[in-house]
C-alpha positions as a LaTeX table, in Angstrom:
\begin{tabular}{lrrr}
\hline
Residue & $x$ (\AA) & $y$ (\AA) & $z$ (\AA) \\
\hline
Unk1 & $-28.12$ & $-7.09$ & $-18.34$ \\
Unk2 & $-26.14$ & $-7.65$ & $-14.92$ \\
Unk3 & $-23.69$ & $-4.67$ & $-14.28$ \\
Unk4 & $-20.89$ & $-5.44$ & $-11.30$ \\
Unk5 & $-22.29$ & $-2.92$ & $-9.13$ \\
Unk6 & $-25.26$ & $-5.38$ & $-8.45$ \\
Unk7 & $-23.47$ & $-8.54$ & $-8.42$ \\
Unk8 & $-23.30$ & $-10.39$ & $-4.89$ \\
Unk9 & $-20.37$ & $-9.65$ & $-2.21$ \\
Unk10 & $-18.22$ & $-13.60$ & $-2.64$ \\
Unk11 & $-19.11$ & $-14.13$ & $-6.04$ \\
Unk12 & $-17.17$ & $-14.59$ & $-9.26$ \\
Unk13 & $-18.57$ & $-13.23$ & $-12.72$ \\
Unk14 & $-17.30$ & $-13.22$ & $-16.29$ \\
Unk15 & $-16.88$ & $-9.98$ & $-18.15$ \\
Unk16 & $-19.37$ & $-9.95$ & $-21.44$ \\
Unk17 & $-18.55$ & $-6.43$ & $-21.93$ \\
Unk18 & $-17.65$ & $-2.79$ & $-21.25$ \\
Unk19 & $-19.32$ & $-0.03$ & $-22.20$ \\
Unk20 & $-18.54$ & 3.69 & $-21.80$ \\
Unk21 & $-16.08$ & 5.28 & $-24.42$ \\
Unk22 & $-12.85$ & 6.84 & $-24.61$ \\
Unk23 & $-10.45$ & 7.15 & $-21.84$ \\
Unk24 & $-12.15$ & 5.37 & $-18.94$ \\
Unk25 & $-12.58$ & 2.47 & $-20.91$ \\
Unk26 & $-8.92$ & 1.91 & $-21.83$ \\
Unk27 & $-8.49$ & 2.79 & $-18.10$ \\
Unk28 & $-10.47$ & $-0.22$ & $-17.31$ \\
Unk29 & $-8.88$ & $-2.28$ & $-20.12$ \\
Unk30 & $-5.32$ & $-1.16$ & $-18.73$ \\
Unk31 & $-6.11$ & $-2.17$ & $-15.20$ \\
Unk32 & $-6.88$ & $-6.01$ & $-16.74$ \\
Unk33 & $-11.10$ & $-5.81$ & $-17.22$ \\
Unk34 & $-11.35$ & $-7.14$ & $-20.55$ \\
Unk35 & $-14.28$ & $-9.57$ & $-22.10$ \\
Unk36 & $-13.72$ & $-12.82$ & $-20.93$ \\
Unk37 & $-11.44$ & $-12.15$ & $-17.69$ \\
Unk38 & $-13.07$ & $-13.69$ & $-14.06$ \\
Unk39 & $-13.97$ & $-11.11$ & $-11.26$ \\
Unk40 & $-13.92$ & $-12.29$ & $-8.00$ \\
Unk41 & $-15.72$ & $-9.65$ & $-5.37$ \\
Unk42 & $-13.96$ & $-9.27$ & $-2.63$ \\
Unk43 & $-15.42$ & $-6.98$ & $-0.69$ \\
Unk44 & $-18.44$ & $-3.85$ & $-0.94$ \\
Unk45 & $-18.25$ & $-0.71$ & 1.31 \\
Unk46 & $-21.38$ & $-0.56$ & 3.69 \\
Unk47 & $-22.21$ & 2.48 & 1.24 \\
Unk48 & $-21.87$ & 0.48 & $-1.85$ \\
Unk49 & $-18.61$ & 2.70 & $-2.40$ \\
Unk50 & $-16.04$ & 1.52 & $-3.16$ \\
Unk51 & $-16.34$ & $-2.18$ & $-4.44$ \\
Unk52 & $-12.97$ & $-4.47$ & $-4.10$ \\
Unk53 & $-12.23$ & $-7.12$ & $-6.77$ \\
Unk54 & $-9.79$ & $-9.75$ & $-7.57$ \\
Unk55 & $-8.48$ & $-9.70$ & $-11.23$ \\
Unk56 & $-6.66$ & $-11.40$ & $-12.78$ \\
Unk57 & $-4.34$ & $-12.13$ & $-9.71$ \\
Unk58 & $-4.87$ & $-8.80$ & $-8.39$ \\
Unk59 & $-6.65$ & $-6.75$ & $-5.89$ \\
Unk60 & $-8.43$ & $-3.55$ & $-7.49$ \\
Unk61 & $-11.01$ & $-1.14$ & $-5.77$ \\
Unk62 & $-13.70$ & 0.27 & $-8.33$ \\
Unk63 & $-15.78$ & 3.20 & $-7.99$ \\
Unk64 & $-19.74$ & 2.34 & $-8.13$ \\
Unk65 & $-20.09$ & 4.14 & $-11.10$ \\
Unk66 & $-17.27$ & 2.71 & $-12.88$ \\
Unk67 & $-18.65$ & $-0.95$ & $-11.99$ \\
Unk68 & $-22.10$ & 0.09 & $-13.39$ \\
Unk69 & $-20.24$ & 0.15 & $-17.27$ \\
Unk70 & $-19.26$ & $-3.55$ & $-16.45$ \\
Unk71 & $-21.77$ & $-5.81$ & $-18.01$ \\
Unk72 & $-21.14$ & $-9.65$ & $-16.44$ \\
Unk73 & $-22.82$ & $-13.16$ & $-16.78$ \\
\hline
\end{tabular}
């Protein structure tokens, strides 16, 4: 399993799913993460916090720990 948080800074990964339950995973649904959708990384904070990604046509920053629940291929 590959979570976000570990994928390379310039890359582009395909959701193959979210885990976590409840409300912050219809948060991530609502902001456009769903199985399937291309994530483009943008950018990683020298920290590793925050990560920037480009979804769907737009630019969204995720916490670390959010990005860990992303699985991607």
């Amino acid at each position: 399993m590959q979570a976000l948080n570990t994928s390379k800074c310039g890359s582009t990964v395909k959701v193959k799913k979210l885990h976590g339950e409840g409300a912050v995973k219809r948060r991530m649904m609502d902001m456009g993460i769903t199985k399937g959708s291309e994530i483009f990384i943008r950018k990683v904070a020298p920290l590793g916090d925050p990560i920037e990604v480009k979804v769907r046509g737009y630019e969204l920053s995720l916490r670390k720990a959010d990005a860990k629940m992303i699985e991607v291929e």
